[in-house]
N, C-alpha and C positions, 0 to 999 in steps of 0.2 A: 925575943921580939914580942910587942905586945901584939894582942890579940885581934884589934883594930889593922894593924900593920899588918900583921901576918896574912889577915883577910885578902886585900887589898895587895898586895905583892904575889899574892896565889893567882888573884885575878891580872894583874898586869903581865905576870910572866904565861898567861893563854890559858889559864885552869880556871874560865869563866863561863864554863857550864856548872847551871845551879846544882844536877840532881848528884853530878862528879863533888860538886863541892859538901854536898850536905852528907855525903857518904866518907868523906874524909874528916868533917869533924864528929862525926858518929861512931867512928873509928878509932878516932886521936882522942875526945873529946873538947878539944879544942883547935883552932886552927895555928896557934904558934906551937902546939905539941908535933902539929904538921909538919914544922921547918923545923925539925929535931928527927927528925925518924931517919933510920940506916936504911941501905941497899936492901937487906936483906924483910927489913920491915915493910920498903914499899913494893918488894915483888907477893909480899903473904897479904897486901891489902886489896878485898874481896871486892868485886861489881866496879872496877874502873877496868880499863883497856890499856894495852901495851904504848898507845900514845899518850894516856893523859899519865903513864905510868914515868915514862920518860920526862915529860914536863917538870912534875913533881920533882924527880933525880935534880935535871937540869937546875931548878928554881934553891934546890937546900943547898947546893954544891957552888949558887953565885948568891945564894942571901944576905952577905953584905953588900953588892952592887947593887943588889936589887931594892934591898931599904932603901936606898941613895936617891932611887928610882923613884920607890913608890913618894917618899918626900918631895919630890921634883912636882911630879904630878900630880899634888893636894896642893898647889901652888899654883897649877894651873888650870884646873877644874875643883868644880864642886862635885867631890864623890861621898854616896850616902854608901850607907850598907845598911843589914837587918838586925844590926848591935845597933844602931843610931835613932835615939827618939825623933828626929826630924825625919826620919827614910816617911816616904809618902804609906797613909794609914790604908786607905785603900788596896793599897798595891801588896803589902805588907800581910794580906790574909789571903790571899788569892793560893792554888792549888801552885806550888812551886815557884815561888816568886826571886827575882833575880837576888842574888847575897848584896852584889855591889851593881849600883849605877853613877855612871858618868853624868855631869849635867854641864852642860854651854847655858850662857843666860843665866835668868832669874826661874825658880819655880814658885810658881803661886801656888802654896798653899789653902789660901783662903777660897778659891775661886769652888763653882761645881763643875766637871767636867763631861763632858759629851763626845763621843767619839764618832767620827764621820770620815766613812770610807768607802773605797768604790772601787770601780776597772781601771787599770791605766788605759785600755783605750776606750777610751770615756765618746760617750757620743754629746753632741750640744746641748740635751736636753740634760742629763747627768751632771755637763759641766757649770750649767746655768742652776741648775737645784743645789749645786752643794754651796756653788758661789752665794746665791738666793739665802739659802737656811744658814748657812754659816756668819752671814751679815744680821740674819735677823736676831738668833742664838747669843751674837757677840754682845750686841746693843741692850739684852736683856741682860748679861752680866755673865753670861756662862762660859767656859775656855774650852773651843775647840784642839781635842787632839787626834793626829792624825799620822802617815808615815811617811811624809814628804816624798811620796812614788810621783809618778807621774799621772794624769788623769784627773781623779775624785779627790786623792790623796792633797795635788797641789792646788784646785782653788777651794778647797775649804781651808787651805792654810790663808790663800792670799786673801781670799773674801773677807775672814777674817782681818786680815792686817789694814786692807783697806780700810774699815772703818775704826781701826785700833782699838781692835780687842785684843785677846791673848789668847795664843796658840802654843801647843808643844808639838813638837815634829820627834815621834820615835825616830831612831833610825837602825837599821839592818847591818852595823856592821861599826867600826870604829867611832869615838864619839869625832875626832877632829877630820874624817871623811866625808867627803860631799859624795852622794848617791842618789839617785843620777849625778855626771859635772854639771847638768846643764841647770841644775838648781842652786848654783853656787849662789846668785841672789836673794834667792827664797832662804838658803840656809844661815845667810848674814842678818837677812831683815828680823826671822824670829830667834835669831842668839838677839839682837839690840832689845826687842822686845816681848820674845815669852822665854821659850825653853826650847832645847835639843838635847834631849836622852838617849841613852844606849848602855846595856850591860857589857860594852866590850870598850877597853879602854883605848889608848890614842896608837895608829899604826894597824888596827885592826882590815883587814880589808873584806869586803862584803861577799860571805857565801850564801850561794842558794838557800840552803839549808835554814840559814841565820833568820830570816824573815817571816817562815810562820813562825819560829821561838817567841820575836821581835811582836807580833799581834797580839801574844796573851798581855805583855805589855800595856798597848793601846788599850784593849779591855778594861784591863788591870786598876789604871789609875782610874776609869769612867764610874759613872753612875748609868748609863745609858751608851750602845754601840747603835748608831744609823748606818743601815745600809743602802745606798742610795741608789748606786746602779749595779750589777754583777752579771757575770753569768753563771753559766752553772757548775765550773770548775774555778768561777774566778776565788784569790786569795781572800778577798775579803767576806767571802764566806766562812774561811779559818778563824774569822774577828769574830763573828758573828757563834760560832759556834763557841770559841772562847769564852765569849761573855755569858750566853746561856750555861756553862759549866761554875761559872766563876758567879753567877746569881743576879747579872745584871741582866737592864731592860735592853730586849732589841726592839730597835725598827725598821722598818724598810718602806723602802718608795716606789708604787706600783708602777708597772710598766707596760708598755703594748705585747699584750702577748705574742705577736706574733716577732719579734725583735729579741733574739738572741741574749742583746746584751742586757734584757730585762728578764731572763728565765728565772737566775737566781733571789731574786727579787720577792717576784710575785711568789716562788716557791716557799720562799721563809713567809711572805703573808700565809698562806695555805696552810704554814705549821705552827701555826700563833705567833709569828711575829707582830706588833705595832705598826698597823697599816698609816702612814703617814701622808696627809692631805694638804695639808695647815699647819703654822708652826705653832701653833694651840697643842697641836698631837703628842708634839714633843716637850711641851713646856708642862704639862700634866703630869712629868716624871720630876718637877722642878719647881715645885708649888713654892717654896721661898723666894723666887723671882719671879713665876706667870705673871703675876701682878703688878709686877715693880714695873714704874712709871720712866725708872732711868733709863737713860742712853747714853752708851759712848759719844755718838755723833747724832747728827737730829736725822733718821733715819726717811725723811719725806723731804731731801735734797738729795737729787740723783745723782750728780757731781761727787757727792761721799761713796757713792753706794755700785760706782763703776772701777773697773781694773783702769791699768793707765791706757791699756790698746784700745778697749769699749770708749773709754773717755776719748778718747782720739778722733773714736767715730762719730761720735752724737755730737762733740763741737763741728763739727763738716757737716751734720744733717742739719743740725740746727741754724744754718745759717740761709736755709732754705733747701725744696727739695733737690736733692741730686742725684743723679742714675751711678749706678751702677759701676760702669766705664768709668766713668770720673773719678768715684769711691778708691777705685783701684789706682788709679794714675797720680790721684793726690797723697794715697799712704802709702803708694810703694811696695805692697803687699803682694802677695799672691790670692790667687781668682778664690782655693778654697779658705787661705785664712780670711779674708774679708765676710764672704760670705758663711763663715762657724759667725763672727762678732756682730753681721746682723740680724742671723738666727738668734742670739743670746739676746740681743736689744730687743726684738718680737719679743721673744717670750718673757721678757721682761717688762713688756707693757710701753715702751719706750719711744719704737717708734713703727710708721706700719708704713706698706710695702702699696704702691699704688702703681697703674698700667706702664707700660713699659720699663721693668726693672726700674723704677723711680721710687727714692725713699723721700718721706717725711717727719717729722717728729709727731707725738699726736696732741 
């Protein structure tokens, strides 16, 4: 079996932990010496566990189905590994970098990347900054990536797409799995137009465990990890701390102190993180584009620069002012989703709020 094969069949049949993998061909010194070893070879092979010992058995004992297999599967994804001059450069030097990754979509190569992550329960101010920065970031040329969670994770994906730029979505667990389901949209829009990654091939189903793995990742590819909103156990702190390990820029976006879901935040400001005000802050890590004049979309048309529910809202305000009651009667919404979309329109400069629950444009 060649060596590529061998790779890539090790990973398909579940032996798709890197430091399990790097120990096996450290071992073998190759990984098709791997799918050649006896019973009695792989119970003397040192620092793996009784389950990835099994696997191994399992995977030499069907490695004719499983070529079969892994052939099926480079058929239907784009899989790189760390034998492949294409595997992403960035990613490729990082402290334990995945052997194989799965890809949906296109990978852009060219682009610079920035990684932007937060709380899944994101509060509106959170949801409006990543939305906010992610649009601005895209229009200067940079590719948001992120890990299609819910909260931070998913509108800097959309924010992103809304003005069509390029996004990657890590994801925590098989590459042909939607995690969350209820991101099954989000996960078709950026397979059409960026990327969806995973070092776990198709069938994989998402463990706990799998998603701090899943953040060195995110890191991994960036030049830059913003942290937008956290607290102080939240995951995307695990990014943050990744990337400090792995030599990249963090940032973070200060918060009220007194707000929980800002502790983590303001605490990476306090440890030299990149306090982020302006999207100046962040384009200083990206001098080949601070100054580029290009845009995706012309970013001083609101119409570009809203999701499709905000869009929803601002044509109904814009047609003049309306209360509130109304707001809710005409979208069919409920009392708190209405009122997150025109917190985000405030804070977005959009439209403002005058006596009795009455909104206007400004």
């Amino acid at each position: 079996m060649k060596e590529r094969d061998a790779l890539i069949a090790l990973s398909l049949a579940g032996c798709h932990y890197s430091q399990s993998l790097t120990v096996l061909r450290d071992y073998c010194d190759s990984f098709s010496e791997v799918m050649s070893l006896t019973e009695n070879q792989i119970e003397s092979i040192p620092g793996i566990g009784p389950q990835m010992k099994g696997l191994l058995s399992s995977s030499i004992k069907n490695r004719g189905k499983l070529l079969e297999t892994t052939f099926c599967a480079q058929d239907k994804f784009s899989i790189q590994t760390l034998l492949d001059e294409e595997y992403p450069e960035d990613l490729k030097h990082i402290f334990d970098p995945p052997w194989v990754i799965y890809i949906k979509g296109h990978f852009d190569k060219q682009l610079p990347f920035l990684g932007i992550v937060g709380a899944r329960r994101a509060t509106s101010y959170g949801i409006w900054a990543a939305d906010h920065f992610s649009r601005e970031l895209s229009n200067k040329g940079i590719g948001i990536v992120s890990g299609l969670a819910y909260g931070i994770d998913a509108a800097a994906h959309q924010g992103t797409l809304d003005v069509a730029g390029y996004t990657i979505g890590v994801l925590g667990g098989g590459i042909d799995g939607i995690y969350p389901a209820a991101h099954r949209s989000l996960y078709h829009q950026i397979e059409e137009s960026g990327a969806l990654v995973s070092e776990y091939g198709p069938g994989v189903q998402p463990q706990k465990h799998y998603f701090p793995a899943r953040n060195r990742i995110i890191s991994g590819l960036c030049r830059g990890v913003f942290v937008v909103e956290a607290g102080e156990k939240s995951g995307a702190l695990i990014t943050a701390d990744f990337a400090m390990e792995q030599g990249r820029e963090v940032f973070a976006l200060p918060g009220n102190v007194n707000q929980k879901s800002s502790a983590g935040t303001n605490r990476l400001i306090r440890d030299g993180a990149r306090m982020v005000l302006e999207t100046d802050d962040l384009l200083d890590a990206y001098p080949e584009v601070k100054n580029s004049t290009k845009t995706v979309r012309d970013s001083g048309d609101w119409k570009n620069q809203l999701s499709l529910a905000e869009l929803e809202v601002m044509n109904l305000i814009a047609e003049g002012p309306v209360q509130m009651e109304m707001l809710i009667y005409r979208l069919g919404r409920t009392v708190s989703e209405v009122n997150s979309l025109l917190t985000v329109l405030e804070l977005k400069g959009l439209i403002q709020q005058l006596p009795g629950k009455t909104f206007t444009v400004y």
